[in-house]
Residue frames as a rotation matrix with the C-alpha (Angstrom) as fourth column:
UNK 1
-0.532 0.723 -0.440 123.73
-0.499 -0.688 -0.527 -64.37
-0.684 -0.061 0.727 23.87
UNK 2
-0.423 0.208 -0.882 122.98
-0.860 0.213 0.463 -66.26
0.284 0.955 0.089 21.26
UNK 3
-0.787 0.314 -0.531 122.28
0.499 0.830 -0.249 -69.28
0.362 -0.461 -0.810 23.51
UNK 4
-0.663 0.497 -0.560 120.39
0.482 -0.288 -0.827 -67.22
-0.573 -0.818 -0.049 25.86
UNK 5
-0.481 0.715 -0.507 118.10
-0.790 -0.605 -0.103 -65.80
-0.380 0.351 0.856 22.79
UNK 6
-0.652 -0.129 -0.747 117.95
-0.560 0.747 0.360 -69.17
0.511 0.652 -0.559 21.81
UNK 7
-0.712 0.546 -0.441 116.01
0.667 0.723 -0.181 -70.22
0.220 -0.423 -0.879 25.16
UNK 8
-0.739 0.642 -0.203 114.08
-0.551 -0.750 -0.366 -67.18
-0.387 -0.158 0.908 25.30
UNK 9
0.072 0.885 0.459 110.47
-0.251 0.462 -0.851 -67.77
-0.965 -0.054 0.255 24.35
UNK 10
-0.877 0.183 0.443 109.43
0.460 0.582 0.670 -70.17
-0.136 0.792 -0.595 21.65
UNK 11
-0.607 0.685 -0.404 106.73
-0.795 -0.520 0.313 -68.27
0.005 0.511 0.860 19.45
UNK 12
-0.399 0.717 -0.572 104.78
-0.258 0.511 0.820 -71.55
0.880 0.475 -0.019 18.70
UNK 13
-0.384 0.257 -0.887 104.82
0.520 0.854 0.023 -72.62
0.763 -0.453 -0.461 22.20
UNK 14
0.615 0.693 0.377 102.43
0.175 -0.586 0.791 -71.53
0.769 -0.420 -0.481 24.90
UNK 15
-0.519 -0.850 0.088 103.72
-0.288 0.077 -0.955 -70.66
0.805 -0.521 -0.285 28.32
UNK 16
-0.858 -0.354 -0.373 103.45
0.133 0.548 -0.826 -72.45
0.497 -0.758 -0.423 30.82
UNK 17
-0.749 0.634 -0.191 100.98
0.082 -0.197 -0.977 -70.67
-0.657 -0.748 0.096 33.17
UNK 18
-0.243 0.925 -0.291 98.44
-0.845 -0.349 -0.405 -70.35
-0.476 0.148 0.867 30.28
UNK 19
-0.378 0.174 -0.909 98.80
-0.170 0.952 0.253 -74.27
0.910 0.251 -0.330 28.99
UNK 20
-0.829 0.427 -0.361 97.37
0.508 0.307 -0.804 -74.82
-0.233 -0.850 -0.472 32.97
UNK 21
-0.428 0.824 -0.370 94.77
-0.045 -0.429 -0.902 -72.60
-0.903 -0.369 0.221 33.04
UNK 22
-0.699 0.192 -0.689 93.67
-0.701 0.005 0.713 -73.73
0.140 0.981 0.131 29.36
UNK 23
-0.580 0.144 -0.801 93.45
-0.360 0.837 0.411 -76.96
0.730 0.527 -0.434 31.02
UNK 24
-0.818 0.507 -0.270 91.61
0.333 0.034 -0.942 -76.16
-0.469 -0.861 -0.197 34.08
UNK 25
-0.485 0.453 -0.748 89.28
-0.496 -0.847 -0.192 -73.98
-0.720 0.277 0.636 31.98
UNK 26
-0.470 0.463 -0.752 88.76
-0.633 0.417 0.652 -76.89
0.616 0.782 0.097 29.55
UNK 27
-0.853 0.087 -0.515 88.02
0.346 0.832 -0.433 -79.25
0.391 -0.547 -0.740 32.23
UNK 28
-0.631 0.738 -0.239 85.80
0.149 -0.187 -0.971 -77.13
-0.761 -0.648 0.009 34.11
UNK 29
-0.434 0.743 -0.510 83.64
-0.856 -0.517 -0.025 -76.17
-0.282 0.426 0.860 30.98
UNK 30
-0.666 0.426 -0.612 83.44
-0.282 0.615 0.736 -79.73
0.690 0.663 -0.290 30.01
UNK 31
-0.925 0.307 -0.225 82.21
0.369 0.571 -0.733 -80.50
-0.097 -0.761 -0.641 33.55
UNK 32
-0.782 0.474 -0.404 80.02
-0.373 -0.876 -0.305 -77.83
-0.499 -0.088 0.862 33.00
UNK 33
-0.473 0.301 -0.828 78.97
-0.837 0.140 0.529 -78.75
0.275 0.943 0.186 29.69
UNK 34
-0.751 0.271 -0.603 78.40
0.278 0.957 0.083 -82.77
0.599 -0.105 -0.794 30.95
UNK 35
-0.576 0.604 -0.551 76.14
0.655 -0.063 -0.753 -81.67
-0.489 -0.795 -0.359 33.89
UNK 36
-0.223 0.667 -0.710 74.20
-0.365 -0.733 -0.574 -78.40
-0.904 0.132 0.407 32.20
UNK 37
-0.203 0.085 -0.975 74.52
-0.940 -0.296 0.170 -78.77
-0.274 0.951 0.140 28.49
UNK 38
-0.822 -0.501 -0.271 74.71
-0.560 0.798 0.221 -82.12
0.106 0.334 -0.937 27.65
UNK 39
-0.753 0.628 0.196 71.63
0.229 0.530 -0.816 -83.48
-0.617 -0.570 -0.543 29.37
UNK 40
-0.067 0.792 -0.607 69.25
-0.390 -0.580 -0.715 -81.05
-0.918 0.189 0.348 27.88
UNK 41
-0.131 -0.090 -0.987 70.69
-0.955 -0.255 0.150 -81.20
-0.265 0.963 -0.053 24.18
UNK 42
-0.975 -0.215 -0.050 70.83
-0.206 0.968 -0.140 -85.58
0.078 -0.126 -0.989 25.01
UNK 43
-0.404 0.860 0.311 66.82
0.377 0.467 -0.800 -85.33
-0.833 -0.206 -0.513 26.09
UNK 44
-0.038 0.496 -0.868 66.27
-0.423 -0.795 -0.435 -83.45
-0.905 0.350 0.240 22.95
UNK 45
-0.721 -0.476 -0.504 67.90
-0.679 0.630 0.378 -85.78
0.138 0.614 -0.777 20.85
UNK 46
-0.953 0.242 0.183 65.67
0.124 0.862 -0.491 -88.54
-0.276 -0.445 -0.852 22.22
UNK 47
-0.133 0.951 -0.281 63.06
-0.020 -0.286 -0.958 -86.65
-0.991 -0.122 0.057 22.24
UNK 48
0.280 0.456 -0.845 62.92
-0.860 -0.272 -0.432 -85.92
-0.427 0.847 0.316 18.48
UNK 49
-0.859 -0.346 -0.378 64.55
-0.479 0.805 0.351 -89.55
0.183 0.482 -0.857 17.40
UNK 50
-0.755 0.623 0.202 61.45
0.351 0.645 -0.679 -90.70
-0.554 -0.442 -0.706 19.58
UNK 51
-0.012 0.643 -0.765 59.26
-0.379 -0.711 -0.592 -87.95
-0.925 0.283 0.252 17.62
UNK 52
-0.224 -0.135 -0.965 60.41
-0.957 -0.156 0.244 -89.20
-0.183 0.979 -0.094 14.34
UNK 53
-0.833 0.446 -0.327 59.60
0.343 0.880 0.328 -93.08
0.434 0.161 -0.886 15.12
UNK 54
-0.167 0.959 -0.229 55.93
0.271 -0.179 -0.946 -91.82
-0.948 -0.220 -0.230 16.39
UNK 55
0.153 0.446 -0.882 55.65
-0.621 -0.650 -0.437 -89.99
-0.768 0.615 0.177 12.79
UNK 56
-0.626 -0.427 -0.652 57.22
-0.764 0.505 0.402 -92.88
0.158 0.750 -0.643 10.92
UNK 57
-0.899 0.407 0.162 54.63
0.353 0.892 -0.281 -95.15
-0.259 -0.195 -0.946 12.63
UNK 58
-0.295 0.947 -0.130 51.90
0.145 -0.091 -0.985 -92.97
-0.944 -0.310 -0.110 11.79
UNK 59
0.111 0.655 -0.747 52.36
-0.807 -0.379 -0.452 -92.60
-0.580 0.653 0.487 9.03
UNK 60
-0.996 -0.084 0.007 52.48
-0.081 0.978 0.192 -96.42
-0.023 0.191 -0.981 8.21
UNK 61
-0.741 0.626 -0.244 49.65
0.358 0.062 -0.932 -96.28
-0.568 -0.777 -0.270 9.76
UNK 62
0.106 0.672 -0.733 47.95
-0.445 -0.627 -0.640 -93.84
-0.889 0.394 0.233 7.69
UNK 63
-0.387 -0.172 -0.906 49.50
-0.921 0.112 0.373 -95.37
0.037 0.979 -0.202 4.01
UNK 64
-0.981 0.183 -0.072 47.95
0.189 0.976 -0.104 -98.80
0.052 -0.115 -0.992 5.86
UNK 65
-0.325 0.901 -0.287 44.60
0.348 -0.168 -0.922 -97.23
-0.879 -0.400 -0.259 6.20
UNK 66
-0.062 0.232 -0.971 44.94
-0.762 -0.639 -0.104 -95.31
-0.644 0.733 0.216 2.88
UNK 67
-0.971 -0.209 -0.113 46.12
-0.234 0.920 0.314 -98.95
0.039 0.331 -0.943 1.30
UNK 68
-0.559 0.821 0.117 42.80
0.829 0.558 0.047 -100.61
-0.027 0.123 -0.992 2.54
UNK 69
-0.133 0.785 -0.605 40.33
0.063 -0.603 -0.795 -97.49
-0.989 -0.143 0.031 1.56
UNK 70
-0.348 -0.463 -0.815 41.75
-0.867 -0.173 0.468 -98.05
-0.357 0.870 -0.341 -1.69
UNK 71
-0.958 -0.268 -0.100 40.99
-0.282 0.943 0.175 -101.72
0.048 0.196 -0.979 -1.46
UNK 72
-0.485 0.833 -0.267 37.46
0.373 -0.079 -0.925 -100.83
-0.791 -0.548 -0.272 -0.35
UNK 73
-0.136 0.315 -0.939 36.96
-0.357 -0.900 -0.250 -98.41
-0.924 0.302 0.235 -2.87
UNK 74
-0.329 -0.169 -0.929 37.74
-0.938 -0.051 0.342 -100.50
-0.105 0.984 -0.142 -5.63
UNK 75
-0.907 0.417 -0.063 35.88
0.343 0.817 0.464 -103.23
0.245 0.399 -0.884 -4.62
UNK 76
-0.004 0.952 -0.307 32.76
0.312 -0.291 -0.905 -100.77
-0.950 -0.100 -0.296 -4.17
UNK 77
-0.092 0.120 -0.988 33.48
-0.900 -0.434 0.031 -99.54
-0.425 0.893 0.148 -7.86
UNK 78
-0.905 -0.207 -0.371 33.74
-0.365 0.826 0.430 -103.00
0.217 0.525 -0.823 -8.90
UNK 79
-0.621 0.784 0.001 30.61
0.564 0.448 -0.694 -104.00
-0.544 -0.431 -0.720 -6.93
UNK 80
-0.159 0.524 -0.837 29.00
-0.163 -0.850 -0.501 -100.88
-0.974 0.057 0.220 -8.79
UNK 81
-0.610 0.296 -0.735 29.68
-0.789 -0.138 0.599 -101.99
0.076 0.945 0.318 -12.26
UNK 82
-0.932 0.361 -0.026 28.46
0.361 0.932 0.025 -105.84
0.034 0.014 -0.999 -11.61
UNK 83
-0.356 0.879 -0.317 25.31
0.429 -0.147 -0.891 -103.65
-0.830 -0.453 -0.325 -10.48
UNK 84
-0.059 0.312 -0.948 25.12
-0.777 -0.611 -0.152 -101.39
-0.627 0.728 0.279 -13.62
UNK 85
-0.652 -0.046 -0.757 25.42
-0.695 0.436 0.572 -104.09
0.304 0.899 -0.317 -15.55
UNK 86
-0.579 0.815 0.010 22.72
0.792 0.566 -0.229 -106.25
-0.192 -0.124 -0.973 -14.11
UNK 87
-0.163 0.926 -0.342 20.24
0.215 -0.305 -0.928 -103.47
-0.963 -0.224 -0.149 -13.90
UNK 88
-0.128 0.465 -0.876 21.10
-0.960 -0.278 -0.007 -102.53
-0.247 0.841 0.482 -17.79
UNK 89
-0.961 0.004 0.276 20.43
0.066 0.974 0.215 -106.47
-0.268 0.225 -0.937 -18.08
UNK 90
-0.664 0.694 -0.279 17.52
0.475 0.103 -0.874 -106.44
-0.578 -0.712 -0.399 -16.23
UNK 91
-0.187 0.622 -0.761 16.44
-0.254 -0.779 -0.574 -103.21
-0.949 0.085 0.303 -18.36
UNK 92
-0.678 0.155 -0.718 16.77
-0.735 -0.123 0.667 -104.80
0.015 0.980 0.197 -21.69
UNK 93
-0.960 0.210 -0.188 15.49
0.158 0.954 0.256 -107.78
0.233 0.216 -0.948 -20.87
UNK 94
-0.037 0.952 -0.304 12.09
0.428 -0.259 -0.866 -105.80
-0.903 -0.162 -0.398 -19.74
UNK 95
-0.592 -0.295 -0.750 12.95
-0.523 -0.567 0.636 -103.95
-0.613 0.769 0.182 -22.95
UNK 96
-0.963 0.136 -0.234 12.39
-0.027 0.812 0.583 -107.26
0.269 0.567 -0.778 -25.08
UNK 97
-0.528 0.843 -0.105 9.23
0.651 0.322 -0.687 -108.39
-0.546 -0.431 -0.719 -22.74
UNK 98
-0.103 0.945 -0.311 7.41
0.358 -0.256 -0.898 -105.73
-0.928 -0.203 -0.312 -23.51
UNK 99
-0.352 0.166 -0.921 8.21
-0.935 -0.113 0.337 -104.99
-0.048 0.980 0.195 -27.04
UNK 100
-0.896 0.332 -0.294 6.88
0.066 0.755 0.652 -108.62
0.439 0.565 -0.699 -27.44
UNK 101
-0.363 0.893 -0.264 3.94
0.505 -0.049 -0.861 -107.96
-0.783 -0.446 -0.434 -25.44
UNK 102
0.037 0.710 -0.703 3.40
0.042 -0.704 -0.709 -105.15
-0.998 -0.003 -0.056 -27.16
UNK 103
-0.771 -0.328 -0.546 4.29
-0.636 0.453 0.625 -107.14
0.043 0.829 -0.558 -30.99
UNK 104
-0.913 0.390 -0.123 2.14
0.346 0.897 0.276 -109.75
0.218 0.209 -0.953 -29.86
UNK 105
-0.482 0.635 -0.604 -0.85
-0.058 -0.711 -0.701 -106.84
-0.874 -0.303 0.380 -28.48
UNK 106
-0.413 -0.274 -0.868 -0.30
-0.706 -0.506 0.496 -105.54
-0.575 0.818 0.016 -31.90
UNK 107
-0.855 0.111 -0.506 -1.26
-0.485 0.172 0.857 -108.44
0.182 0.979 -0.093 -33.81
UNK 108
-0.665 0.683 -0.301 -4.18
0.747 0.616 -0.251 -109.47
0.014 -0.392 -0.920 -31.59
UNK 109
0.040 0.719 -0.694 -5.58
0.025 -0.695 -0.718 -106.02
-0.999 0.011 -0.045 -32.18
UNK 110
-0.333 0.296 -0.895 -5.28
-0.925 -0.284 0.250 -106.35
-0.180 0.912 0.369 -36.21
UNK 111
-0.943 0.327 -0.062 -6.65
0.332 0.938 -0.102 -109.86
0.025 -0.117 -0.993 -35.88
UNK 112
-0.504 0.560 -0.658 -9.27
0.383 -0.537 -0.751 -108.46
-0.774 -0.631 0.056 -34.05
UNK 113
-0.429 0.241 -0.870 -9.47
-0.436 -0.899 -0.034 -105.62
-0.791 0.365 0.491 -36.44
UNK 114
-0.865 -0.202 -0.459 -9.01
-0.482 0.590 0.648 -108.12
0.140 0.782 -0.608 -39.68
UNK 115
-0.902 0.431 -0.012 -11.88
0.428 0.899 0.097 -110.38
0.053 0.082 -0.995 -38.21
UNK 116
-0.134 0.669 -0.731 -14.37
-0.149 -0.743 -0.653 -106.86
-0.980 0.021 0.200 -37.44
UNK 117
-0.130 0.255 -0.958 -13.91
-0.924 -0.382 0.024 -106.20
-0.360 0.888 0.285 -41.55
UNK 118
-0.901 0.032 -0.432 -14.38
-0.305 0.661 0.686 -109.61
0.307 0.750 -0.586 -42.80
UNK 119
-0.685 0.642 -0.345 -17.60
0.650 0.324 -0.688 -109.52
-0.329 -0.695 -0.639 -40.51
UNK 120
-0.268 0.513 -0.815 -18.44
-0.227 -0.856 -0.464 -106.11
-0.936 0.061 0.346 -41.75
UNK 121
-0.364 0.018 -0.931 -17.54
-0.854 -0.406 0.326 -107.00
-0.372 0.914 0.163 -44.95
UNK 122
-0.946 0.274 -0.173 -19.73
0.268 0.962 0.059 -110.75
0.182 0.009 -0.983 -45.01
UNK 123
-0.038 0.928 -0.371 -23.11
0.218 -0.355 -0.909 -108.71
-0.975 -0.116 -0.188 -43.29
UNK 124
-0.141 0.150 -0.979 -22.25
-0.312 -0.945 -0.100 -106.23
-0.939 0.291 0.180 -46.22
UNK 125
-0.816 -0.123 -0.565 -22.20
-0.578 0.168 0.798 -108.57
-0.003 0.978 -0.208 -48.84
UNK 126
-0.653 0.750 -0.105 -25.11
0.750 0.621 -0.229 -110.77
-0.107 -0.228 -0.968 -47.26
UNK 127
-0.199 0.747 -0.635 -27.35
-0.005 -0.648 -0.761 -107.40
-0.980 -0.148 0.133 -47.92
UNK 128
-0.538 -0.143 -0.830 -26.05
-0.654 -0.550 0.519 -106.74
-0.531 0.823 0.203 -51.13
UNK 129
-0.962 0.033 -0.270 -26.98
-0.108 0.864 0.491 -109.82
0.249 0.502 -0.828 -52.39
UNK 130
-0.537 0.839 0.083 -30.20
0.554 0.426 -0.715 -109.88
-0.636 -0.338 -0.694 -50.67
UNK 131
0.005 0.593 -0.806 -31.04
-0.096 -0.802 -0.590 -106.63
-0.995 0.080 0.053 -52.20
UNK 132
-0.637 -0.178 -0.750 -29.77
-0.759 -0.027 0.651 -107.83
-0.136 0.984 -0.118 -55.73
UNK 133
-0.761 0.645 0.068 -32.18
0.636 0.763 -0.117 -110.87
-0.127 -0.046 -0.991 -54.82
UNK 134
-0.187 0.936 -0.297 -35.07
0.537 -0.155 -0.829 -108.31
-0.823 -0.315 -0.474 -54.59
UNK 135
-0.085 -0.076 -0.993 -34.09
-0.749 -0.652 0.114 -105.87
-0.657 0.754 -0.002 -57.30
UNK 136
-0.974 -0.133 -0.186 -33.87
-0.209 0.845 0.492 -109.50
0.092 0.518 -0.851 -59.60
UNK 137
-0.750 0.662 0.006 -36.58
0.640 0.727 -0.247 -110.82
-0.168 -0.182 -0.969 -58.80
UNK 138
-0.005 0.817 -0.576 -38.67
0.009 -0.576 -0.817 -107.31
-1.000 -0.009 -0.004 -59.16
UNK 139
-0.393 -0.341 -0.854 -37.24
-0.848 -0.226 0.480 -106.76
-0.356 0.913 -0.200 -62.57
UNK 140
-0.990 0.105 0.095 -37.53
0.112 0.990 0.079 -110.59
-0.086 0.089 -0.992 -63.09
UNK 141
-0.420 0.897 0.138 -41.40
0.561 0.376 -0.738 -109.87
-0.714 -0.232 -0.661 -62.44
UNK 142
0.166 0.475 -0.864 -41.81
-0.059 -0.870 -0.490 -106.98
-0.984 0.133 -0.116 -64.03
UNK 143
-0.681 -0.348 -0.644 -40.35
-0.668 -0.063 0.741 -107.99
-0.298 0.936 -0.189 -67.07
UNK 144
-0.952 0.307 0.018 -43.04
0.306 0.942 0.139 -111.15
0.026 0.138 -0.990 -66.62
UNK 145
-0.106 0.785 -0.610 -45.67
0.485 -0.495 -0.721 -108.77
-0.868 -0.372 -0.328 -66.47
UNK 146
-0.181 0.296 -0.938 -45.10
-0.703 -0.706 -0.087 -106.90
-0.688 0.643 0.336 -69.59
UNK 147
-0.902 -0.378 -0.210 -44.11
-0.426 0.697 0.576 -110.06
-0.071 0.609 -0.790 -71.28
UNK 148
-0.762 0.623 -0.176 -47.85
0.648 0.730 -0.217 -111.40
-0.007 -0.279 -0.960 -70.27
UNK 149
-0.732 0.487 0.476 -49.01
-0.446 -0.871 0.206 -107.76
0.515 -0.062 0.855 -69.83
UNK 150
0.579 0.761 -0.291 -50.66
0.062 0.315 0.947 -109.47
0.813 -0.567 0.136 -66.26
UNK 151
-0.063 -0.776 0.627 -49.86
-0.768 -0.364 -0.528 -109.22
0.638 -0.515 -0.573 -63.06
UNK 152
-0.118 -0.216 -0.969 -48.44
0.276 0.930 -0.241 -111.73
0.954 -0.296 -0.050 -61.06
UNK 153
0.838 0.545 0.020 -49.12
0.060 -0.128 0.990 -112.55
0.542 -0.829 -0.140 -57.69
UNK 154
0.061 -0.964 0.259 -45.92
-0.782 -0.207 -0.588 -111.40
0.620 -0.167 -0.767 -55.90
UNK 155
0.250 -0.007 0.968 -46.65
-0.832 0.509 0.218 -114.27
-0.495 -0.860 0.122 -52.89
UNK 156
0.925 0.298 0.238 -46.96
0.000 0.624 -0.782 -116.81
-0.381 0.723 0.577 -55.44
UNK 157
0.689 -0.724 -0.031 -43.10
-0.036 0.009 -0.999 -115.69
0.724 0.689 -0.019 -57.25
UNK 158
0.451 -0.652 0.610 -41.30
-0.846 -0.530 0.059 -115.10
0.284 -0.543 -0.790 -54.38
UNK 159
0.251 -0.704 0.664 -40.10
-0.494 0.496 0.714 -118.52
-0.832 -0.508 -0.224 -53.67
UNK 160
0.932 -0.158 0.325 -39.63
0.353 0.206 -0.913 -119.17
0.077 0.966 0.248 -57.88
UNK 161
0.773 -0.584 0.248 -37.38
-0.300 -0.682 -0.667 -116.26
0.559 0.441 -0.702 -57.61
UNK 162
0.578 -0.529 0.622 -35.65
-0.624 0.205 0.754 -117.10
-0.526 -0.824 -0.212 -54.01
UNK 163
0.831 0.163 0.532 -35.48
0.089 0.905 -0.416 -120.81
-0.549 0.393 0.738 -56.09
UNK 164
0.808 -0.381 0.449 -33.54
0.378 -0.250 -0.892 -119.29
0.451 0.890 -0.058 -59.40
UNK 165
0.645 -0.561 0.518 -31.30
-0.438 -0.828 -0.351 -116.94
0.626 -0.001 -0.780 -57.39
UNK 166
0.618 -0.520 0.590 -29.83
-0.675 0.035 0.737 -119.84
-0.404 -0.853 -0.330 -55.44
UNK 167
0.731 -0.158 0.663 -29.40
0.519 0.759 -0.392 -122.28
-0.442 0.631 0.638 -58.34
UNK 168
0.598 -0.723 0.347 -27.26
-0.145 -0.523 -0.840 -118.88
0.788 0.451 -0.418 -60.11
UNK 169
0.633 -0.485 0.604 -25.39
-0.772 -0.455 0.444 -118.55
0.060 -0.747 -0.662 -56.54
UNK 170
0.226 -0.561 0.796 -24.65
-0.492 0.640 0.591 -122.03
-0.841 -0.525 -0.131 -56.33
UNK 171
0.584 -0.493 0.645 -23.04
0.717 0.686 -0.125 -122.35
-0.381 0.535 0.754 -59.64
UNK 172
0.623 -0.624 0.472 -21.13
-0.181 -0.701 -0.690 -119.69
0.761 0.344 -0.550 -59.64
UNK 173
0.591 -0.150 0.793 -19.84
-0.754 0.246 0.609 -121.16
-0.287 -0.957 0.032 -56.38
């Protein structure tokens, strides 16, 4: 008995009839699997390996496009200062112009002005003088009149007096 419990069943080991049908059952599911499953889960695989090089090329693509908009951009900002800085060139250097224009305006209008008053002030002194010529010369008579207590012919002094008042001018000169 002891033999005969000894070949009785083996706990670890299947029996027989269900080690076959394990392996019919694995066989057929793999067939299964290869024909049904396998394809599908194989075109999916492709598919998204094929999906992920399309997105890996686009976006090259896009960091190659972003790359030169960048390269654009900064040589329109660069192109922008070269402009700002010529036009503030440009603006001082009209700046200058016309402050000298308007430096050199300036001193052609007090010229100007400067040569008006030494004109005004050359008439004004050519009266004065005439008129101190007449006021002289009246006084000048009159005083030759009381001195004589006669009267002089005024036609007759006027070029005495004219005479005297240039001889004083031109030695005070």
């Amino acid at each position: 008995m002891l033999f005969a419990a000894s070949q009785s069943v083996n706990p670890i080991l299947p029996a027989t009839g269900e080690v076959i049908w394990s392996v019919i059952s694995f066989v057929v599911l793999m067939i299964l699997f290869i024909r049904f499953v396998f394809p599908p889960v194989r075109k999916a695989m492709v598919d998204r390996s094929e999906k992920i090089r399309l997105d890996i090329e686009a976006a090259e693509l896009a960091r190659n496009e972003a790359e030169s908009a960048l390269a654009q951009y900064k040589a329109q900002l660069e192109e922008a200062r070269r402009e700002a800085t010529r036009l503030l060139e440009e603006a001082r250097a009209t700046a200058n112009g016309l402050r000298e224009e308007l430096v050199a305006q300036a001193e052609r209008d007090a010229a100007a002005i400067v040569a008006r008053a030494e004109d005004s002030l050359r008439g004004e002194r050519d009266r004065v003088i005439a008129e101190l010529r007449g006021l002289v010369g009246d006084l000048a008579v009159d005083l030759a009149e009381r001195i004589l207590e006669v009267e002089i012919d005024r036609l007759t002094v006027d070029p005495l007096i004219d005479r005297f008042v240039a001889e004083i001018a031109s030695e005070e000169a």
